[in-house]
DSSP file (Angstrom, degrees, kcal/mol; ACC not computed):
  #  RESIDUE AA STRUCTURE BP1 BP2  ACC     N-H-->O    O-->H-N    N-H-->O    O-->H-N    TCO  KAPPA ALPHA  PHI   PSI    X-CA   Y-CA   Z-CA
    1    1 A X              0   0    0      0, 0.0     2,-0.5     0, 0.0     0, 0.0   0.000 360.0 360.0 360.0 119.9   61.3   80.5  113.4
    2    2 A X        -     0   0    0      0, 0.0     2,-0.3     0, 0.0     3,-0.1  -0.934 360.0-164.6 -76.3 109.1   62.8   77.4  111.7
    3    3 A X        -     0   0    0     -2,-0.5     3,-0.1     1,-0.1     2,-0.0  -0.671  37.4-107.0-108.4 120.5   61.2   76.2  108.0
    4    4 A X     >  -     0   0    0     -2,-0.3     4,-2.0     1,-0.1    -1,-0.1  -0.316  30.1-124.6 -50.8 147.5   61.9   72.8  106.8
    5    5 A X  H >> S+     0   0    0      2,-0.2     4,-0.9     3,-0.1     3,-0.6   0.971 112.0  66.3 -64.6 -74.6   64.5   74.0  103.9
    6    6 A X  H 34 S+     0   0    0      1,-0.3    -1,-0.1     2,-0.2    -3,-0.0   0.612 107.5  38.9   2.1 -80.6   61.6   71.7  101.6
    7    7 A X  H >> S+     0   0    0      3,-0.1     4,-3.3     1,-0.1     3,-1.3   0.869 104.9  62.4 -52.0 -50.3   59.0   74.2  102.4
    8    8 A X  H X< S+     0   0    0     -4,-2.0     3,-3.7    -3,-0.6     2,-2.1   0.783 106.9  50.7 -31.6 -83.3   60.9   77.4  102.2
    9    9 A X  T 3< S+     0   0    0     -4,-0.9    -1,-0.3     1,-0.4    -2,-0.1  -0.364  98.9  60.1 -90.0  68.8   61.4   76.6   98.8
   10   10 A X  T <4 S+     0   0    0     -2,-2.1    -1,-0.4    -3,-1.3    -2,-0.2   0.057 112.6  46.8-142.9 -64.5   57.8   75.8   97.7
   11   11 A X  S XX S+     0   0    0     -3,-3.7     4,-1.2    -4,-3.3     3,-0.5   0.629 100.5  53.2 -96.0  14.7   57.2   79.0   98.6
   12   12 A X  H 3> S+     0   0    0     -4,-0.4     4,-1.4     1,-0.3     2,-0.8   0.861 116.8  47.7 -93.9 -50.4   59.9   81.1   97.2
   13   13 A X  H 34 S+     0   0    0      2,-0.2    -1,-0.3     1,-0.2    -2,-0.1  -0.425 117.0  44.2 -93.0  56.0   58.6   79.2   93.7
   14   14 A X  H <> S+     0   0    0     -2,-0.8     4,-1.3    -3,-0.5    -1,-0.2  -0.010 113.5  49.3 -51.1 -51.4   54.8   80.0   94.7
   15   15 A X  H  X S+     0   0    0     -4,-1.2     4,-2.1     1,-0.2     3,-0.3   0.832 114.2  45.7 -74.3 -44.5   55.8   83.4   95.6
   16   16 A X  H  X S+     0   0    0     -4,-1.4     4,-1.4     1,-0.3     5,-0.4   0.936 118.0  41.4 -85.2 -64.2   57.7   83.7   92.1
   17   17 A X  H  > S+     0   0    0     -5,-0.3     4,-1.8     1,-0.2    -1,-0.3   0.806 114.8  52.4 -77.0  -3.0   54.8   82.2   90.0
   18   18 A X  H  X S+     0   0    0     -4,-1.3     4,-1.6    -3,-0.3     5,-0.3   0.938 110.8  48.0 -74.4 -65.8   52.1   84.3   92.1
   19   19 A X  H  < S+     0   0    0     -4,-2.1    -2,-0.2     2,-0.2    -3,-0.2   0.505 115.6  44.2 -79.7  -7.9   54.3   87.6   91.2
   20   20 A X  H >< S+     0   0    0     -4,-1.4     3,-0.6     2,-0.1    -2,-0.2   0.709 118.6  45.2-116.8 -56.4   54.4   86.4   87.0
   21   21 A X  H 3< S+     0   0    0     -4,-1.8    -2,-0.2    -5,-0.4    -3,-0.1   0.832 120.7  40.9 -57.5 -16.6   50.5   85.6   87.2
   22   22 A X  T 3< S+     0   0    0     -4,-1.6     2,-0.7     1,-0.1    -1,-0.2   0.883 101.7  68.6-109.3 -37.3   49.8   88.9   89.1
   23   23 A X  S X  S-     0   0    0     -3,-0.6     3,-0.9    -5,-0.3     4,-0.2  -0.839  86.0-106.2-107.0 130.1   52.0   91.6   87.5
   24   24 A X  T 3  S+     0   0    0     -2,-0.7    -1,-0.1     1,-0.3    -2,-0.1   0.341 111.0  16.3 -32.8 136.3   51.5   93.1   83.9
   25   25 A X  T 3> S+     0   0    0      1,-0.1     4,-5.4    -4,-0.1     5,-0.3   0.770  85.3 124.3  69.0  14.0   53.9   91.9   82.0
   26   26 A X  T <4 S+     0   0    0     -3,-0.9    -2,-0.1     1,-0.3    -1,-0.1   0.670  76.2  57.9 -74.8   5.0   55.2   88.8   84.3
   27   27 A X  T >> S+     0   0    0      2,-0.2     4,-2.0    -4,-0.2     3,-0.7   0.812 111.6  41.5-109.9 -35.2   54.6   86.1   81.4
   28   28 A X  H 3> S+     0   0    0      1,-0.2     4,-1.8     2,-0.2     5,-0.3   0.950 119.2  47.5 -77.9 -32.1   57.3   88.2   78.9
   29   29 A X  H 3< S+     0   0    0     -4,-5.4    -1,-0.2     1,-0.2    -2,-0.2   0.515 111.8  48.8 -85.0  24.5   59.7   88.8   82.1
   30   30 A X  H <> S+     0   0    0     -3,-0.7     4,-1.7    -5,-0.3    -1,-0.2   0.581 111.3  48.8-111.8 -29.1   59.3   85.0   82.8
   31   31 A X  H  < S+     0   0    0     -4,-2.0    -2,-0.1     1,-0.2    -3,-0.1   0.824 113.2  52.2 -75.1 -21.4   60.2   84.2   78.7
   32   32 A X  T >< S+     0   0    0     -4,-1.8     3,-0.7    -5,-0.4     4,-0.2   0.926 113.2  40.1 -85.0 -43.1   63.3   86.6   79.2
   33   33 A X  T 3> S+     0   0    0     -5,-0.3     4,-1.2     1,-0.3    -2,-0.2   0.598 113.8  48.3 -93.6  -3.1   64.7   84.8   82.4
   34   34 A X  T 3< S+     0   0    0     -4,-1.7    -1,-0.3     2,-0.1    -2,-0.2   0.360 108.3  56.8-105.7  29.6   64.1   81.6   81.3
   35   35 A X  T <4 S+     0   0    0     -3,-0.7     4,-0.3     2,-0.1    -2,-0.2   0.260 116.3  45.7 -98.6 -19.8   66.1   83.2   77.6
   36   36 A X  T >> S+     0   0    0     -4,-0.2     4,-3.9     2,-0.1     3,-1.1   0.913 103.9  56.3-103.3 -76.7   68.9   83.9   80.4
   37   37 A X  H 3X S+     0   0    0     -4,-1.2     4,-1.9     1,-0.2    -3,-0.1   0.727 111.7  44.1   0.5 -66.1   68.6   80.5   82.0
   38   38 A X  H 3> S+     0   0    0      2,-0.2     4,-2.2     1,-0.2     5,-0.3   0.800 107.2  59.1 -69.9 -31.2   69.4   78.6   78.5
   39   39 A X  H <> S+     0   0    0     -3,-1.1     4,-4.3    -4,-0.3    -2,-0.2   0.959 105.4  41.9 -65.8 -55.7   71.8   80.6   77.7
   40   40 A X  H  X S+     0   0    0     -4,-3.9     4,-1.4     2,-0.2     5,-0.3   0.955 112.7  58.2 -61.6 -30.8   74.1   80.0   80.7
   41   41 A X  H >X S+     0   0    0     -4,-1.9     4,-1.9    -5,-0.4     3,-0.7   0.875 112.2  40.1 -72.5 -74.2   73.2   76.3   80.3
   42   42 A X  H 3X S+     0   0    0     -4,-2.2     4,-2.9     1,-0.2     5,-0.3   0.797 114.4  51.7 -27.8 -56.8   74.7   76.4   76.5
   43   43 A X  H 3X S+     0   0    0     -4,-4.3     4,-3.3    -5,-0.3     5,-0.2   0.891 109.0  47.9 -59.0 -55.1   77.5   78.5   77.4
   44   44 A X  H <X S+     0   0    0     -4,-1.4     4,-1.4    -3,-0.7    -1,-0.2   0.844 118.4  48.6 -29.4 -52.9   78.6   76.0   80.5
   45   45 A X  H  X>S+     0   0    0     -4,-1.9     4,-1.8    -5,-0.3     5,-0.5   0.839 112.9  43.1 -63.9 -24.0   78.1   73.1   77.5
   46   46 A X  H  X5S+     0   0    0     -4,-2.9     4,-5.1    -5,-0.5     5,-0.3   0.963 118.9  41.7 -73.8 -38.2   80.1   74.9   75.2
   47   47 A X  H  X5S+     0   0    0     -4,-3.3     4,-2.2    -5,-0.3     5,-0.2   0.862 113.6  58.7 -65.8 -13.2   83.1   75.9   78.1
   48   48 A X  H  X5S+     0   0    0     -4,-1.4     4,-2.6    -5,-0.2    -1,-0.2   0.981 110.1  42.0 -79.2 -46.1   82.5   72.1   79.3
   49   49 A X  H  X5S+     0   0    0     -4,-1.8     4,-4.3     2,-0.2     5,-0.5   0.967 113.7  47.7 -61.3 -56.3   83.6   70.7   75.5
   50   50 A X  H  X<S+     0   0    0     -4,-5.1     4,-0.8    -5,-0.5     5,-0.4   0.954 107.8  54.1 -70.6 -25.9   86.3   72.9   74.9
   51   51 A X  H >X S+     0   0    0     -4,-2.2     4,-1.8    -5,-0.3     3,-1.3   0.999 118.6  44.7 -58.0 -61.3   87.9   72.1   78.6
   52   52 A X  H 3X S+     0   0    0     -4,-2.6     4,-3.0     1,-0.3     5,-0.2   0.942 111.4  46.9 -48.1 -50.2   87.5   68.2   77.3
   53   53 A X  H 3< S+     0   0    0     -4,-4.3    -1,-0.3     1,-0.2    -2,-0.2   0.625 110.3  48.1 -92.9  19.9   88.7   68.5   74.3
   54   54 A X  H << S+     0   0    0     -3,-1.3    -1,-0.2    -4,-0.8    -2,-0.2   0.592 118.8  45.2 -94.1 -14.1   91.9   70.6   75.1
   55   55 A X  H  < S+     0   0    0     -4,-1.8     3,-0.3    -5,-0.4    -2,-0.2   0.924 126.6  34.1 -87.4 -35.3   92.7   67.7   78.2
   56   56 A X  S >X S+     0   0    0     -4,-3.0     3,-2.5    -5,-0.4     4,-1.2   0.490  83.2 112.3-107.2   6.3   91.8   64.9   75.6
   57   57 A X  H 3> S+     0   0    0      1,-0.3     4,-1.0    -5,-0.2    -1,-0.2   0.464  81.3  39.2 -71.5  19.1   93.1   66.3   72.4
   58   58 A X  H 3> S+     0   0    0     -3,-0.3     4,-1.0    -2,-0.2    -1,-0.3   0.457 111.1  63.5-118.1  -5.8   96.2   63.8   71.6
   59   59 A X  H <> S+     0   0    0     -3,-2.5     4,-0.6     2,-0.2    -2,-0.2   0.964 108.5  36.8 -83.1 -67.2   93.8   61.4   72.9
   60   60 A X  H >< S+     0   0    0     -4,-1.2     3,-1.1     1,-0.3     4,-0.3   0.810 113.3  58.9 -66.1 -52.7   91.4   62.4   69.7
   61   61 A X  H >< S+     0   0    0     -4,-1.0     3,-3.2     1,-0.3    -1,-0.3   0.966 100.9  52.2 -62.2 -44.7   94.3   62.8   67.3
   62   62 A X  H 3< S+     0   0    0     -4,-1.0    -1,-0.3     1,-0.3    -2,-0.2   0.743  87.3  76.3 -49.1 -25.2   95.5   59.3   67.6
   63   63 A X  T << S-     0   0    0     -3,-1.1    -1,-0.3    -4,-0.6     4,-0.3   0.756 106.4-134.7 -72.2 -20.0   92.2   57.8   66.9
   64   64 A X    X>  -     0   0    0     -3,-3.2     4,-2.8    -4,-0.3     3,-2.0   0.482  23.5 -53.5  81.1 139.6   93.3   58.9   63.3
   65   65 A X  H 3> S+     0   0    0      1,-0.3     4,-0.6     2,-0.2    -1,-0.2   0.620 128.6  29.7 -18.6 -63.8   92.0   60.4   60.6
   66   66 A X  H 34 S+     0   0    0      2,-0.2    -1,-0.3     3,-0.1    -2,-0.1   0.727 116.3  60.1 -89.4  -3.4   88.7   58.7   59.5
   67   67 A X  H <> S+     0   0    0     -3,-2.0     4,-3.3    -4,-0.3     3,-0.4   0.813 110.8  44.9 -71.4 -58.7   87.9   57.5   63.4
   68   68 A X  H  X S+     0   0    0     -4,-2.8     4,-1.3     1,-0.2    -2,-0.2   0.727 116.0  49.0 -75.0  -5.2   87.8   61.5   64.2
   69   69 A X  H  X S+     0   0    0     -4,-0.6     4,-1.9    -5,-0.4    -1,-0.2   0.718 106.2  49.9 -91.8 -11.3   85.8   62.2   61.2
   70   70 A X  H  > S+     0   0    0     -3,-0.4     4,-3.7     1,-0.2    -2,-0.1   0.919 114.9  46.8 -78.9 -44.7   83.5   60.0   61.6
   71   71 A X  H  < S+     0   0    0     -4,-3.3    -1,-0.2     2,-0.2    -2,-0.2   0.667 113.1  49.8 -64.5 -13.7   83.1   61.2   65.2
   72   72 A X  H >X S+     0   0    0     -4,-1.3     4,-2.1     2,-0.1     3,-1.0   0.817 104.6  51.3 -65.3 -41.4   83.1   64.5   64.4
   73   73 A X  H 3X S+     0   0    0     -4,-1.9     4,-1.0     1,-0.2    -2,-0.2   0.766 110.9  53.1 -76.6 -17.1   80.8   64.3   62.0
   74   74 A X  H 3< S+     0   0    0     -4,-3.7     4,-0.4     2,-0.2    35,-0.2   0.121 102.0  54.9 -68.0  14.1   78.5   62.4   64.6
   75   75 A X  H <4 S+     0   0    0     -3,-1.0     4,-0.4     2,-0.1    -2,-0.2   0.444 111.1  51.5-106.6 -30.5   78.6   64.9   67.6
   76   76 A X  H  X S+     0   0    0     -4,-2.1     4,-2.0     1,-0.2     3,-0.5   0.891 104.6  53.4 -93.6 -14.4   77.3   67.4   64.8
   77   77 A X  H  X S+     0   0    0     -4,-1.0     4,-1.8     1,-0.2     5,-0.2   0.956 117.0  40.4 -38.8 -66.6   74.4   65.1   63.6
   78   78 A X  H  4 S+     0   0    0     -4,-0.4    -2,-0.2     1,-0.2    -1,-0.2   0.331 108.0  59.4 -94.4  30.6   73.3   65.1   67.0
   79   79 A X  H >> S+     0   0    0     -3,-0.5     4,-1.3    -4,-0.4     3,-0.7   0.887 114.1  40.9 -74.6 -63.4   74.1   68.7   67.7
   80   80 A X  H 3< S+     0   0    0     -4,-2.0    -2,-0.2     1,-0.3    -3,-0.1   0.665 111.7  55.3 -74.1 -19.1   71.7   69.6   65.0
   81   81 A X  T >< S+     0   0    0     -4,-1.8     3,-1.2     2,-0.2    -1,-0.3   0.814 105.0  51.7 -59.7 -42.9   69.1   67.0   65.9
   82   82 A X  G X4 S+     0   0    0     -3,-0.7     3,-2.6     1,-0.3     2,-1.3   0.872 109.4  48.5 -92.6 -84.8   68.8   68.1   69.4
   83   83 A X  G 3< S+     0   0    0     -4,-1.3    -1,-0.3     1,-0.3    -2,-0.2   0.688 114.2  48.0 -33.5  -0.8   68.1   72.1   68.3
   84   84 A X  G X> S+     0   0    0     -2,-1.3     4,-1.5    -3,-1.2     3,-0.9   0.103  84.0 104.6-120.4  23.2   65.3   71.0   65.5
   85   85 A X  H <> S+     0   0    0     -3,-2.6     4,-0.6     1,-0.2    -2,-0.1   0.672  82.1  54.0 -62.1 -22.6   63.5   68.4   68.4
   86   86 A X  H 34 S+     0   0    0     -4,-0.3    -1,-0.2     2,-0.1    -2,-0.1   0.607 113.0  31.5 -87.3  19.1   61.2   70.9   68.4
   87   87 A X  H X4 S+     0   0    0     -3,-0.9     3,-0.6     7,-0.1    -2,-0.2   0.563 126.3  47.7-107.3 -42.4   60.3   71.2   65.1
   88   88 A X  H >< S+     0   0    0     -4,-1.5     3,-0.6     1,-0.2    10,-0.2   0.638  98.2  66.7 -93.7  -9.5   61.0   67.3   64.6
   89   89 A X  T 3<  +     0   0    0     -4,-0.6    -1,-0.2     1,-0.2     6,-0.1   0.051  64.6 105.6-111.0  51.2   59.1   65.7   67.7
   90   90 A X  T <  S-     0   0    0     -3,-0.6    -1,-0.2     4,-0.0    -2,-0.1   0.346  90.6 -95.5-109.7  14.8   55.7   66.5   66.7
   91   91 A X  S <  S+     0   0    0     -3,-0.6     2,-0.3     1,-0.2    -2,-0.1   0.872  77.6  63.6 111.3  82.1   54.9   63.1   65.7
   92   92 A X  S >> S-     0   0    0     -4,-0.2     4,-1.7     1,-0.1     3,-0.6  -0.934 106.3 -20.7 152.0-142.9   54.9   61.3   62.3
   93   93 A X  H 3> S+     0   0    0     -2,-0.3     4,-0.7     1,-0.2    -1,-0.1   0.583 130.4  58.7-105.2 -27.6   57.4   60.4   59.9
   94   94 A X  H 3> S+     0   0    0      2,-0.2     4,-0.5     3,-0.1    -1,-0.2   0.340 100.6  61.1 -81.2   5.8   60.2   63.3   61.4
   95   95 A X  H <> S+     0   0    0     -3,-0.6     4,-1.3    -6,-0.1     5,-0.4   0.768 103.2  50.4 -54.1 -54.9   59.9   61.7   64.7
   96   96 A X  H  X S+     0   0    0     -4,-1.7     4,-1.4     2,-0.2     3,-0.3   0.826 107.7  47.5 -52.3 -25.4   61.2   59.0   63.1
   97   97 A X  H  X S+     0   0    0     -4,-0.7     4,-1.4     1,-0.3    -1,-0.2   0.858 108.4  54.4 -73.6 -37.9   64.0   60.5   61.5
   98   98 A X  H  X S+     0   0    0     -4,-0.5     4,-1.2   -10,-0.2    -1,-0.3   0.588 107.3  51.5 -81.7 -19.4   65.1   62.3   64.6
   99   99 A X  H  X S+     0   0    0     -4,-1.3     4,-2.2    -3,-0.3     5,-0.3   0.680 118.8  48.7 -77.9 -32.9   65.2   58.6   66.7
  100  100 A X  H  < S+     0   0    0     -4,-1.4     4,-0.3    -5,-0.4    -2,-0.2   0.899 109.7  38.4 -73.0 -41.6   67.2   57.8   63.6
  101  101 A X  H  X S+     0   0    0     -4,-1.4     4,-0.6     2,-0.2     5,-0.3   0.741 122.3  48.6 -89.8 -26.1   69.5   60.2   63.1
  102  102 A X  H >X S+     0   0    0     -4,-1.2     4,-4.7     2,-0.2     3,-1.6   0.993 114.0  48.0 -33.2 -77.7   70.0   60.2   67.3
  103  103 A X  H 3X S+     0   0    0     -4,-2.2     4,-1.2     1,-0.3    -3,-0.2   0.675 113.0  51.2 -39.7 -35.7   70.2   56.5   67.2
  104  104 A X  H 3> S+     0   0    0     -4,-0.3     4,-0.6    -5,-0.3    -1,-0.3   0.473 111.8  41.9 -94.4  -6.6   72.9   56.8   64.3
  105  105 A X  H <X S+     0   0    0     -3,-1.6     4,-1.8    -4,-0.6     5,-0.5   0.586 110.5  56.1-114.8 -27.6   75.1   59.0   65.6
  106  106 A X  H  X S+     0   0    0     -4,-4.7     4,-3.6    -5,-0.3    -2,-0.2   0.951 113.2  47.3 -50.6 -37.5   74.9   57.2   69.3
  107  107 A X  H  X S+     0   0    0     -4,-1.2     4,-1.6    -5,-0.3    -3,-0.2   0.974 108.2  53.9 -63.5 -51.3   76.0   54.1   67.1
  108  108 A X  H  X S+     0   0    0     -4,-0.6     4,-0.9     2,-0.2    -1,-0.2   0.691 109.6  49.0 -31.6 -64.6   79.0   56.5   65.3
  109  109 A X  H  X S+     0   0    0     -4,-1.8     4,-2.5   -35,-0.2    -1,-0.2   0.806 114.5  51.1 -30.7 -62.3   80.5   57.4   69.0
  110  110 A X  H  X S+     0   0    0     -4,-3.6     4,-2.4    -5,-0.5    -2,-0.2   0.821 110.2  38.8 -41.9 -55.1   80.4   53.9   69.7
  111  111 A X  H  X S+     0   0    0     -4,-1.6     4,-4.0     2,-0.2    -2,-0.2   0.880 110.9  60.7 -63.9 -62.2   82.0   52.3   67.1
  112  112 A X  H  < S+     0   0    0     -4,-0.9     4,-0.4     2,-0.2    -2,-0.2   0.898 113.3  36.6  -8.8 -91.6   84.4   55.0   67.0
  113  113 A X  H >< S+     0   0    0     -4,-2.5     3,-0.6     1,-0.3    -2,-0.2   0.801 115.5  55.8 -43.5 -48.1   85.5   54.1   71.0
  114  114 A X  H 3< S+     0   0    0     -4,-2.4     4,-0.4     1,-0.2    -1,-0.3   0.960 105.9  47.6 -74.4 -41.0   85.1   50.9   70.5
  115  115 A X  T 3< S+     0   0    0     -4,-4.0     2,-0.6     2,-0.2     4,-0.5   0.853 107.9  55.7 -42.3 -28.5   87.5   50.7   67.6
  116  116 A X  S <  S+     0   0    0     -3,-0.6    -1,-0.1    -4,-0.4   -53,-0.0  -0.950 104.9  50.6-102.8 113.4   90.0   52.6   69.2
  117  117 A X  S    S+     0   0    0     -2,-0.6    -1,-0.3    -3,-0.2    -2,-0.2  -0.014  85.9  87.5 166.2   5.6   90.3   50.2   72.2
  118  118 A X              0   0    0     -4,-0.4    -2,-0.1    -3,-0.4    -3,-0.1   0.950 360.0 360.0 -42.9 -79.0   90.6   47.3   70.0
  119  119 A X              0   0    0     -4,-0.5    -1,-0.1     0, 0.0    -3,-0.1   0.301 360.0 360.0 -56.1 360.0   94.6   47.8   69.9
């Protein structure tokens, strides 16, 4: 029997959310593999930064002292902005803050690169 690929996998993710609706406990072993899930995506971001910055790192020093501080200190603005987005996107006056300090550290990066490509 031959299954459009499409369909199989409709019903392997039916079969999956059938089997957390259906069995006692499926909603905490669904919070636990998607606890597993995030973690390998962080860990992959974290191994993906340090493989960049060990290929690019004379790249980084050259930009000079207050160019890499500035840019450090704007990767870690929007480190910590993106882990409080749920706390911060609930609407009001710390929505704003979080488009701000986003927006202000996109600008940081920028300026940065484009400063060092000037010369």
């Amino acid at each position: 029997m031959n299954i459009n690929t499409n369909v199989r996998n409709l019903l392997i993710i039916l079969v999956i959310a059938a089997l957390v609706l259906v069995l006692p406990n499926g909603g905490t072993a669904a919070r636990v593999a998607l606890q597993a899930i995030s973690l390998g995506f962080l860990s992959a971001i974290a191994w993906i930064a340090s493989r960049m910055y060990r290929e690019h790192r004379t790249t980084l020093y050259s930009l000079g002292d207050r160019r890499r501080c500035v840019l450090y200190v704007a990767v870690g603005v929007a480190t910590l902005t993106f882990s409080a987005s749920g706390r911060m996107l609930g609407g009001g006056i710390p929505t704003v803050a979080w488009l701000l300090l986003i927006g202000g550290s996109a600008y940081a990066v920028y300026a940065v690169f484009r400063s060092a490509k000037q010369y």
